[in-house]
MMTF fields as JSON, N, C-alpha, C and O atoms, coordinates in Angstrom:
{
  "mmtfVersion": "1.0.0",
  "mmtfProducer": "UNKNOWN",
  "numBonds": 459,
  "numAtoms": 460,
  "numGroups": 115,
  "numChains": 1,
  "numModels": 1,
  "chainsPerModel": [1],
  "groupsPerChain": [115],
  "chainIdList": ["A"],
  "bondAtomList": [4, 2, 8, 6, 12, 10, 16, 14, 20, 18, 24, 22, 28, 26, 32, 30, 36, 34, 40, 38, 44, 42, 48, 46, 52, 50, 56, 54, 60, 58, 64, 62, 68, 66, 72, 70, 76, 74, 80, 78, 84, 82, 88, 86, 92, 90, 96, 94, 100, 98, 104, 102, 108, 106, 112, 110, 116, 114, 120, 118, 124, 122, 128, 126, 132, 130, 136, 134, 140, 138, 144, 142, 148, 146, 152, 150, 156, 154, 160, 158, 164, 162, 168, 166, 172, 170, 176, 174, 180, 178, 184, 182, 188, 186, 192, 190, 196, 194, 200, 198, 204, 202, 208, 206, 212, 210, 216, 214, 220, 218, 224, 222, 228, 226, 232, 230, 236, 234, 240, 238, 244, 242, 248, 246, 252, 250, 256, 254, 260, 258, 264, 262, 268, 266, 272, 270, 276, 274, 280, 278, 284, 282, 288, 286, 292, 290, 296, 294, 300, 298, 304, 302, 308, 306, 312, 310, 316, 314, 320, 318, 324, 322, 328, 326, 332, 330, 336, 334, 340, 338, 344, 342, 348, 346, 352, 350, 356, 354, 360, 358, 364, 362, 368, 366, 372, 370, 376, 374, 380, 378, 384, 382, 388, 386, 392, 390, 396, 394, 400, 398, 404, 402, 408, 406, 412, 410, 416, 414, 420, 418, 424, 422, 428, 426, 432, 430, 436, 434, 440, 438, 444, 442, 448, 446, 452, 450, 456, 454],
  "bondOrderList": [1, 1, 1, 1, 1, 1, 1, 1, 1, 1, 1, 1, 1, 1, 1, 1, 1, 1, 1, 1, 1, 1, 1, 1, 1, 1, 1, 1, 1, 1, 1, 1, 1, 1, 1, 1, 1, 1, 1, 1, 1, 1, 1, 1, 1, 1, 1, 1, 1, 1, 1, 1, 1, 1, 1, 1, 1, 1, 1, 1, 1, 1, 1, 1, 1, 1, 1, 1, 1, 1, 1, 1, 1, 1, 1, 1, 1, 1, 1, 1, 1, 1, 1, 1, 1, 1, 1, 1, 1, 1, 1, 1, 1, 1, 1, 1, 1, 1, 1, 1, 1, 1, 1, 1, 1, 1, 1, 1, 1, 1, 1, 1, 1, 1],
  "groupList": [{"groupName": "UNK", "atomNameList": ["N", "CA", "C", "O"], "elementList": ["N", "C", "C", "O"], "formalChargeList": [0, 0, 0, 0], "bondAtomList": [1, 0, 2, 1, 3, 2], "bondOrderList": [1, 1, 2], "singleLetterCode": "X", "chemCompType": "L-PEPTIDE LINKING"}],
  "groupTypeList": [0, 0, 0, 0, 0, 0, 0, 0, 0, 0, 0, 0, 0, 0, 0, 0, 0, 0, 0, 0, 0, 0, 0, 0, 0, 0, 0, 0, 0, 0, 0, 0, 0, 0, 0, 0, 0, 0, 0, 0, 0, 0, 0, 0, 0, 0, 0, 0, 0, 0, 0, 0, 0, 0, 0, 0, 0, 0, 0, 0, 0, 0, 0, 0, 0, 0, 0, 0, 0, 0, 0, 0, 0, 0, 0, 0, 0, 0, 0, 0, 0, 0, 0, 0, 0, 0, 0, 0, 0, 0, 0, 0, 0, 0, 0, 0, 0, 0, 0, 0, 0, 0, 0, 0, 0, 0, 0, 0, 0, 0, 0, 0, 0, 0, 0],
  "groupIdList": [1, 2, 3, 4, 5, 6, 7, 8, 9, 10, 11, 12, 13, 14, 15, 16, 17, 18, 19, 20, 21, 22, 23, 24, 25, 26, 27, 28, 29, 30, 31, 32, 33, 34, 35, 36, 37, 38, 39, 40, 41, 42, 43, 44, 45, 46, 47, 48, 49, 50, 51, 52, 53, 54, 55, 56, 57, 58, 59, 60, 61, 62, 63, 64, 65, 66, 67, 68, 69, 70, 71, 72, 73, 74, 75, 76, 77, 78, 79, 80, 81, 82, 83, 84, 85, 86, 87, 88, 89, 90, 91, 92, 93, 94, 95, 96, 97, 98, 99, 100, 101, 102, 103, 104, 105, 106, 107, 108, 109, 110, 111, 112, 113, 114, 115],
  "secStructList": [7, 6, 6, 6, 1, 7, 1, 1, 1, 7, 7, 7, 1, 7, 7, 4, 4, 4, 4, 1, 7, 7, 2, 2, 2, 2, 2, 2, 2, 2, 2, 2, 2, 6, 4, 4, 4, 4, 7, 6, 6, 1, 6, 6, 2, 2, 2, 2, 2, 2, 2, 2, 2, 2, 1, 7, 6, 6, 6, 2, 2, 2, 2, 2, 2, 6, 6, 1, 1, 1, 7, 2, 2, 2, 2, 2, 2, 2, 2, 2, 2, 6, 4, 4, 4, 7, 7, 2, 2, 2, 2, 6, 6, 1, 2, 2, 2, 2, 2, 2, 2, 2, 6, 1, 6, 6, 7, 7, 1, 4, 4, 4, 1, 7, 7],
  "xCoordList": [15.316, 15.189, 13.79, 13.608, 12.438, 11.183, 11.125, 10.233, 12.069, 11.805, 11.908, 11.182, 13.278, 13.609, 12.409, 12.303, 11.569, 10.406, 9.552, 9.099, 9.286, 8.398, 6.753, 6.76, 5.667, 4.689, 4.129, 2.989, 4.161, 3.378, 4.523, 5.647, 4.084, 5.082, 4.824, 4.809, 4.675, 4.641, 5.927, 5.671, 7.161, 8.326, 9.515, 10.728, 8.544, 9.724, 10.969, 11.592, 11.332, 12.852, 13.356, 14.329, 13.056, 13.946, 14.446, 14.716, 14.851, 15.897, 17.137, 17.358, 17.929, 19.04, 20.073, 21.121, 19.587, 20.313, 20.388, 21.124, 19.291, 19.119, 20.369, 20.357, 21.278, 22.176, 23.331, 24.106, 23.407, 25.173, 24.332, 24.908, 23.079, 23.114, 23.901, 24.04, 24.353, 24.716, 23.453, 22.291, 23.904, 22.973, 22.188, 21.072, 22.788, 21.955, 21.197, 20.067, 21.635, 20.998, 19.614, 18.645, 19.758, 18.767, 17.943, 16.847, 17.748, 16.674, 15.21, 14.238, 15.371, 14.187, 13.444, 12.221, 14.192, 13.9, 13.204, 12.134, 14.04, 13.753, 11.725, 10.646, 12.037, 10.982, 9.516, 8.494, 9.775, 8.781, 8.346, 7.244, 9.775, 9.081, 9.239, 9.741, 8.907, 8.854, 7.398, 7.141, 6.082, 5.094, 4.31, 3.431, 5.406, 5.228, 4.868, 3.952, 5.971, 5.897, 5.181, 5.613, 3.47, 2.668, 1.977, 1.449, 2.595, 1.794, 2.8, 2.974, 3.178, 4.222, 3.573, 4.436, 2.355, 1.608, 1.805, 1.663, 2.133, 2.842, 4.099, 5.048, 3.755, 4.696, 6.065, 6.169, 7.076, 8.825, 8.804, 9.277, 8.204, 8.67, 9.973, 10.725, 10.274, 11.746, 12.72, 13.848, 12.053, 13.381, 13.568, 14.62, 12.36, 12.259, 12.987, 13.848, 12.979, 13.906, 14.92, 15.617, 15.477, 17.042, 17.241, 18.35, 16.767, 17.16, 17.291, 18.337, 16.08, 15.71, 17.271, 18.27, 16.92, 18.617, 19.607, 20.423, 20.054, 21.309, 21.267, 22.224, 20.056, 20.655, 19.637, 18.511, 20.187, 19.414, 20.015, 19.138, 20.826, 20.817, 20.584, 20.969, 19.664, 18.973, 17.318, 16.498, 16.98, 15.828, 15.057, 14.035, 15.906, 15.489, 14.2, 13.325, 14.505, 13.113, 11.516, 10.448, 11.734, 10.382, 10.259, 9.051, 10.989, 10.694, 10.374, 9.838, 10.468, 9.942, 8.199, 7.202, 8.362, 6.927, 5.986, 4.796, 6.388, 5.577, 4.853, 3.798, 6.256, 6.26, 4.84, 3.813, 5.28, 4.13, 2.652, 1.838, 2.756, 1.002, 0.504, 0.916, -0.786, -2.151, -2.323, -2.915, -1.482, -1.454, -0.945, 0.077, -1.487, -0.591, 0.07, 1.289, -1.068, -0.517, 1.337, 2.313, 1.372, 2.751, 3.649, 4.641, 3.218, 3.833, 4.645, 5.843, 3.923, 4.499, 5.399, 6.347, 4.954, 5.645, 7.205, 8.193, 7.025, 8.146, 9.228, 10.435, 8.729, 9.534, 9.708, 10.611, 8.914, 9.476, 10.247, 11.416, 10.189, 10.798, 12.265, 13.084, 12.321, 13.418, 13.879, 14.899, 13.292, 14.131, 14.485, 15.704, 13.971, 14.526, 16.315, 17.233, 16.127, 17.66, 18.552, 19.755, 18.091, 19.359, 20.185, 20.076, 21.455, 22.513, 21.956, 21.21, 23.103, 22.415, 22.396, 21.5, 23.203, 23.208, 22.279, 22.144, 21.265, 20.297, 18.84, 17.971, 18.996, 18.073, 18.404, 17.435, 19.242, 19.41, 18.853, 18.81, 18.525, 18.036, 16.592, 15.919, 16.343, 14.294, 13.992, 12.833, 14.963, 14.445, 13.339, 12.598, 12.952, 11.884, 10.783, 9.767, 10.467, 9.647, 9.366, 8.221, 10.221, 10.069, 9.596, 8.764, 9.754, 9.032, 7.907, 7.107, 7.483, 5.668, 5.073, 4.212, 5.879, 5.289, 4.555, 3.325, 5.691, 6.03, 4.662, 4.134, 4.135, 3.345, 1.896, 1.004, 1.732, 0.153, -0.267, 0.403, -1.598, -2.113, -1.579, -1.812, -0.717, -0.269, 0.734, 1.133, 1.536, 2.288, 2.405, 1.375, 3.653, 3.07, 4.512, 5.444, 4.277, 5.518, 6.98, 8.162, 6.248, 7.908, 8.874, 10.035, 7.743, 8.873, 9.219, 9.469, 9.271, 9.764, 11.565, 12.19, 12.018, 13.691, 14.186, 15.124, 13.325, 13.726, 13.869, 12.985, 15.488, 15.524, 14.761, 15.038],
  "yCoordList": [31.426, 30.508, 30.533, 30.049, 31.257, 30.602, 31.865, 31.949, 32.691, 34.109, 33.378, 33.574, 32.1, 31.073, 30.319, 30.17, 29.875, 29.202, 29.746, 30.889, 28.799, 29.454, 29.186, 28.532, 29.703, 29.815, 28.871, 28.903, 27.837, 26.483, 25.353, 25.749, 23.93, 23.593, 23.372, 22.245, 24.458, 25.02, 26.273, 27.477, 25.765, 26.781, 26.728, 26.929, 26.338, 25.902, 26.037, 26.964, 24.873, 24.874, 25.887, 25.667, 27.159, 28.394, 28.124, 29.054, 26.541, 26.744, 25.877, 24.755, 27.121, 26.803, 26.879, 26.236, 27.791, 27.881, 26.638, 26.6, 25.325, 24.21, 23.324, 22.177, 23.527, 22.967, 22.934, 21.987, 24.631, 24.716, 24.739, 25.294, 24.212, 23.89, 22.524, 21.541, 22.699, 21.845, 20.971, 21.26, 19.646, 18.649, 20.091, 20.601, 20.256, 21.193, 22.276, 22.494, 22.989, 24.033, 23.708, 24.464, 22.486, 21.884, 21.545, 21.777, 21.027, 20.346, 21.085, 20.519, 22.416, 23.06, 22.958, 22.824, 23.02, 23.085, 21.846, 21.821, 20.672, 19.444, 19.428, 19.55, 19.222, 19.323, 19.994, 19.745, 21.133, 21.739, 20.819, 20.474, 20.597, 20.445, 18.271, 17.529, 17.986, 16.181, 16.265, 15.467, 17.119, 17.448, 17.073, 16.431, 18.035, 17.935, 16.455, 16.104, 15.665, 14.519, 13.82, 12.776, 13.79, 13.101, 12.274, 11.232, 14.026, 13.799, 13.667, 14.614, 12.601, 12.419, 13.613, 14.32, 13.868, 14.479, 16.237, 16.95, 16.844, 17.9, 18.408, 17.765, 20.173, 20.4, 20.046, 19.623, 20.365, 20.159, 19.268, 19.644, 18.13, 16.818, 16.759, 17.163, 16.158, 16.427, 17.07, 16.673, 18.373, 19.397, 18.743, 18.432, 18.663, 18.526, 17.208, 17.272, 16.032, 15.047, 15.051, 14.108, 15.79, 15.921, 16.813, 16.562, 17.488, 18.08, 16.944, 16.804, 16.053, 14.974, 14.409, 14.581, 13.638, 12.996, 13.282, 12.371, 14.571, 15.221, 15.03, 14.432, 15.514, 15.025, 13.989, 14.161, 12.813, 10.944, 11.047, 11.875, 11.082, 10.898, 11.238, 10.709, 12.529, 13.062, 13.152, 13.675, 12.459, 12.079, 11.151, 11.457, 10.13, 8.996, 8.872, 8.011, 10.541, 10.363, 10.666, 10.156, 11.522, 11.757, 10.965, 10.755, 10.061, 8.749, 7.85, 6.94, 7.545, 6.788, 7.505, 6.973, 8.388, 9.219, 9.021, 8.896, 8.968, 8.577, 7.137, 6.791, 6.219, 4.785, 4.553, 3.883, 5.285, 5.039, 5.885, 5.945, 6.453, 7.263, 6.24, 5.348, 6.765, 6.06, 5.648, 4.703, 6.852, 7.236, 6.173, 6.573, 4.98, 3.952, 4.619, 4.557, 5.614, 6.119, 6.937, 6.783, 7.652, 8.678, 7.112, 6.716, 6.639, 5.202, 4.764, 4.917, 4.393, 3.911, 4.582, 4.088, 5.988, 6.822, 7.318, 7.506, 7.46, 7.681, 6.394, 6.639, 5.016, 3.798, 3.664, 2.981, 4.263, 3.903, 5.28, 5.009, 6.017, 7.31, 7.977, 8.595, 7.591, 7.941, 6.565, 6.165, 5.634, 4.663, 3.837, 3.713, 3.414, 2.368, 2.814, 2.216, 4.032, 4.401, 4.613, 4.568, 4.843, 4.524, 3.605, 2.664, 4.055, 2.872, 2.306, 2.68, 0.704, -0.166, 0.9, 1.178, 1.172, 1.593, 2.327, 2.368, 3.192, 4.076, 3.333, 3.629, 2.116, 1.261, 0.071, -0.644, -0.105, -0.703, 0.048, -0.528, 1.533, 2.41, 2.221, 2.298, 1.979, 1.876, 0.4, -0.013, -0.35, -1.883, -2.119, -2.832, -1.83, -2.135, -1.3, -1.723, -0.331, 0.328, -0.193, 0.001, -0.868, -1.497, -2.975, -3.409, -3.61, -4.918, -4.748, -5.63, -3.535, -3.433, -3.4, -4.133, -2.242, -1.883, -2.63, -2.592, -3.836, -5.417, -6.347, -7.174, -6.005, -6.812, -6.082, -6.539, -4.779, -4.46, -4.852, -5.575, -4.27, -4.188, -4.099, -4.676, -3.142, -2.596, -2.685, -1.968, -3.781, -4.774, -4.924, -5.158, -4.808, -5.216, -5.838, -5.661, -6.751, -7.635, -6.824, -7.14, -5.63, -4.908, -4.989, -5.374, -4.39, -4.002, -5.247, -4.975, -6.997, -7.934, -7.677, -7.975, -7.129, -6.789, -6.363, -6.947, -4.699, -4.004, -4.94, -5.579, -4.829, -5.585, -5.509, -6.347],
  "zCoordList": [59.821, 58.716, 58.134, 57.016, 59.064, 58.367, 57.251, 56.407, 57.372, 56.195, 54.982, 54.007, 55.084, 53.808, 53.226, 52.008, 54.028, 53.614, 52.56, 52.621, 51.425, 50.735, 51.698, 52.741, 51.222, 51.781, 51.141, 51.606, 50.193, 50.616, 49.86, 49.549, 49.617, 49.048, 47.073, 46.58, 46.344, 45.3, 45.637, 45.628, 45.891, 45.861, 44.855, 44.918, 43.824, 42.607, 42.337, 41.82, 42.792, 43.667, 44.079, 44.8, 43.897, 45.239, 46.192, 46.951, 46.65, 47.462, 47.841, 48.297, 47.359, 46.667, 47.906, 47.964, 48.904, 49.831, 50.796, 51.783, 50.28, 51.321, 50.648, 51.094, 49.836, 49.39, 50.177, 50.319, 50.94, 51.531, 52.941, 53.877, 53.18, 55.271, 55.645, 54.916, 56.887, 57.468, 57.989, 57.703, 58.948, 58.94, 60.464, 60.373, 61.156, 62.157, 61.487, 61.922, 60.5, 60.526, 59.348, 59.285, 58.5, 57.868, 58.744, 58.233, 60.024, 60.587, 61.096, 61.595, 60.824, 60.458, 59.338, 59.37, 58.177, 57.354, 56.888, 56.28, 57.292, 57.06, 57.928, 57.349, 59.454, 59.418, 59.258, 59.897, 57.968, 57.442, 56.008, 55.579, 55.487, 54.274, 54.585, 53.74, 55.375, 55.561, 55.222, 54.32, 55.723, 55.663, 54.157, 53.582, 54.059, 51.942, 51.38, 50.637, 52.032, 51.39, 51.319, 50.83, 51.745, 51.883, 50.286, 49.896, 49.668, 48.49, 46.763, 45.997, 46.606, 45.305, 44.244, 43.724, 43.923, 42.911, 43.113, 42.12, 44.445, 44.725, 43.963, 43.516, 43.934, 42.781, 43.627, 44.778, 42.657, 42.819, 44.249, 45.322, 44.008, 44.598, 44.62, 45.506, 43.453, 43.1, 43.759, 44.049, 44.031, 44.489, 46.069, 46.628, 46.508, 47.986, 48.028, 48.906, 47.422, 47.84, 47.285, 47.659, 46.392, 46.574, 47.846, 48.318, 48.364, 49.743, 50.822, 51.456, 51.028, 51.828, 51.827, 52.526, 50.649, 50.623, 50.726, 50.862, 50.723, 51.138, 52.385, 52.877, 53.354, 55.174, 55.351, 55.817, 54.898, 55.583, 56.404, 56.648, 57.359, 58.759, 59.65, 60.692, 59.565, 60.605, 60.272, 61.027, 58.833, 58.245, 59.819, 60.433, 60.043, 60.932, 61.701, 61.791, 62.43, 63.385, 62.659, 62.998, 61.718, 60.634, 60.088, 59.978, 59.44, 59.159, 59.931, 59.298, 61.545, 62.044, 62.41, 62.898, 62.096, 62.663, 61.544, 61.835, 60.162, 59.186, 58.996, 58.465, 59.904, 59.769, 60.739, 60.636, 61.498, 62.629, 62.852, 63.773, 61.606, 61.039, 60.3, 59.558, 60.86, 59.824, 58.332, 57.811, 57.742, 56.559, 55.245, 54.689, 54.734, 54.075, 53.192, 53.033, 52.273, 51.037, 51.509, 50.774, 52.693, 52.713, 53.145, 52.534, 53.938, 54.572, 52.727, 52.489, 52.005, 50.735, 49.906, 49.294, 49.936, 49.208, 49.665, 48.955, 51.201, 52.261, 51.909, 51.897, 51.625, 51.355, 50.021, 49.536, 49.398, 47.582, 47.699, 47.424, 47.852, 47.433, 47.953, 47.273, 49.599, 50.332, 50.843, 50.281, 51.909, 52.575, 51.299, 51.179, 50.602, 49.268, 48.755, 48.193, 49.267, 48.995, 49.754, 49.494, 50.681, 52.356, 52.086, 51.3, 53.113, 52.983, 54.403, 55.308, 53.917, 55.366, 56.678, 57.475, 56.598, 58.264, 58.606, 59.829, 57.787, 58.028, 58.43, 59.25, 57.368, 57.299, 58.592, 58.844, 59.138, 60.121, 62.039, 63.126, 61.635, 62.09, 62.351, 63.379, 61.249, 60.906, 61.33, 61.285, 61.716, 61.476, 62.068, 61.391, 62.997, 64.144, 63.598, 64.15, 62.797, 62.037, 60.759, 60.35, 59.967, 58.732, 59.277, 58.479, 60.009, 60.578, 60.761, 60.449, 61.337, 62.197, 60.548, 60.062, 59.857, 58.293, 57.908, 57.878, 57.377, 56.807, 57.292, 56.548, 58.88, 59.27, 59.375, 60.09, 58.513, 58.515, 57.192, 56.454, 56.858, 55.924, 54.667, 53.605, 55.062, 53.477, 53.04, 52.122, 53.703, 53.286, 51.839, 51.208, 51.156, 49.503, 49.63, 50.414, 48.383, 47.984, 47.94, 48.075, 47.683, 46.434, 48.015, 48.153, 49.252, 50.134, 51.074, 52.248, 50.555, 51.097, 51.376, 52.394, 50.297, 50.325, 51.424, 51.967, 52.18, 52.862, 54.134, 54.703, 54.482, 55.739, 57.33, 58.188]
}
């Protein structure tokens, strides 16, 4: 699969083949390009989270790994960008990660909703 990889994440959408993986055979892939997401201002954002969102249910654990980095700015972007759109049950997943969130610093109003 890493032959599939483009060599940074400037892979303007070329990949087309992340459309027909299954949730197993995405989870490489997934955790190369979760990396990416630090930065919204990175090219074909876009592309990379319509991939994201195609497998949310095996998103879970990189998302709790983001939840639980230093990082506020990916912390925000990871919640405006991907969890804001989970169905409950995914988000019933993160709960104990979206509480600690909820109770640091960077806490902002918008994400009072997220259960």
């Amino acid at each position: 699969m890493n032959s599939f990889m483009p060599a940074d994440e400037s892979f303007n959408g070329d990949m087309e083949f992340a459309d027909l993986m299954s949730d197993p055979d995405a989870q490489l892939l997934i955790a190369q390009i979760m990396d990416w997401t630090q930065d919204p201002n990175w090219p074909d954002t876009t592309r990379i989270l319509e991939i994201l969102h195609q497998h949310e249910q095996i998103l879970i654990p990189y998302i709790r790994d983001v939840l639980k980095n230093q990082d506020p700015e990916w912390k925000e972007w990871i919640l405006t960008y991907l969890v804001a759109y989970f169905p409950d049950e995914y988000l019933a997943k993160l709960q104990e990660e979206l509480k600690l969130v909820m109770n640091t610093d960077m806490y902002d109003k918008d994400y009072k909703n997220i259960p």
